[in-house]
N, C-alpha and C positions, 0 to 999 in steps of 0.2 A: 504494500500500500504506500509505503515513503517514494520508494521508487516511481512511483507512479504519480504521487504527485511533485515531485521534483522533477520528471520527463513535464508533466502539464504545467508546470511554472517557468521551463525552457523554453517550451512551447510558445507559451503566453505574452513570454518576453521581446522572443522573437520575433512573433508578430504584429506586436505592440510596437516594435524598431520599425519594422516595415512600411504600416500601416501611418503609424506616427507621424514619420517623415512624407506620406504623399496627403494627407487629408488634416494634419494637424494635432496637435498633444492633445489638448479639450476633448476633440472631435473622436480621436481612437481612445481614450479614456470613457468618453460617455456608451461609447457603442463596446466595448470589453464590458463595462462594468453592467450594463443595459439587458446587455445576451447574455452574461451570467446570473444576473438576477431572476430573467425569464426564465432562463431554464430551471434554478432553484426552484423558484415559484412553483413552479409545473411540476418537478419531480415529488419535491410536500405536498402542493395536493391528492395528486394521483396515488402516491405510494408512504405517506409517512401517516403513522396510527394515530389515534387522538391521544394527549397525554394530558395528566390532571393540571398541570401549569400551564398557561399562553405566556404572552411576551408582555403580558402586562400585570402578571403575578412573580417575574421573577428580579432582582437585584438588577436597578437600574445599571447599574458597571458594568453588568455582563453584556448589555446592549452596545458598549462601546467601542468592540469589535467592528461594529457594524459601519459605524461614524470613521473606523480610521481606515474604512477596506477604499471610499474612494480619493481619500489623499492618497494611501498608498499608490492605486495604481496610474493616478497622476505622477505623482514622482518616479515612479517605475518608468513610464512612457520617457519620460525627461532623462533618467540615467540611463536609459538600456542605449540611448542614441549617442550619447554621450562614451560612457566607460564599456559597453558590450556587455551581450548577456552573461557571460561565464563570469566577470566578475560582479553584475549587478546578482546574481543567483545568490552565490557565495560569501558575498556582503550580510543578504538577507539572513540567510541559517547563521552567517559569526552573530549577527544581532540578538537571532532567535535564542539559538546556545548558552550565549549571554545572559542574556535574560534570563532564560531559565534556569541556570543555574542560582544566578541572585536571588531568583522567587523558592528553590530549592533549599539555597543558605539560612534565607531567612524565613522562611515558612510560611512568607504569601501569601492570600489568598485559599489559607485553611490546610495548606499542605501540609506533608512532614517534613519537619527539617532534614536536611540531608548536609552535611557539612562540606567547604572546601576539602579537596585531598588532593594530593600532589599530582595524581592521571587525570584528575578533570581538568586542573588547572593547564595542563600540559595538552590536553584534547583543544583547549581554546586557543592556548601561543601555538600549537602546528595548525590547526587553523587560520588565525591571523596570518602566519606566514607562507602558508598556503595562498590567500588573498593575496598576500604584499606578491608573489612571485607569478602569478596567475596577471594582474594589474599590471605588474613591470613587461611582462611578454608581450601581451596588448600591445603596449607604449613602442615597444623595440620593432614588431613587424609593423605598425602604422608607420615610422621611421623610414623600413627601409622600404616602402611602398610608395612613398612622397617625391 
């Protein structure tokens, strides 16, 4: 299941770069975020069961996802043209990572603590540096392309 959403956030980037640049940032932001809302829609109606909470019984915060999915893919549109999707992707998860570890440390949002330890901390620097070297390659073929 990661894998596959990591292939659809390639995807999505990709043709957010494509798209972006011939019709406009706004323009391929409204219509990504537009056709994935439809299809969500569509998919809850037809196929998701009724559950004892709606969206307006549960913890306003958890809605907030919701509020940051079309900045996000605004700014997505803007970087993927910019830095390329490989490392607009891998930006994302060092972020995600991140985060979650901190929500893990400190116990967040009701979770259990899970404390720093030397391999997590070590999983986020070969990450980071994963990025820095992924980034610098970018940078070197635009180079010698020019």
């Amino acid at each position: 299941m990661s894998c596959l959403n990591l292939s659809k956030a390639t995807d999505q980037n990709f043709c957010e770069r494509v798209l972006g640049s011939k019709v406009g940032v706004f323009r391929c932001a409204f219509l990504t975020f537009s056709v994935g809302a439809l299809i969500t829609g569509l998919l809850i109606f037809y196929f998701e069961p009724r559950h004892a909470l709606t969206l307006l019984d549960v913890p306003k915060w958890q809605l907030l996802g919701a509020m940051c999915g079309v900045p996000y893919i605004v700014i997505m549109v803007f970087v993927v043209q910019r830095i390329g999707t490989a490392v607009a992707t891998v930006a994302v998860i060092f972020g995600q990572l991140f985060m979650s570890m901190l929500i893990d440390n400190f116990g967040w949002l009701g979770n259990d603590v899970i404390a720093f330890s030397p391999s997590r901390i070590g999983a986020v620097i070969c990450l980071g540096i994963a990025l820095y070297f992924i980034h610098a390659s970018g940078k070197d073929t635009a180079k010698t392309e020019s």
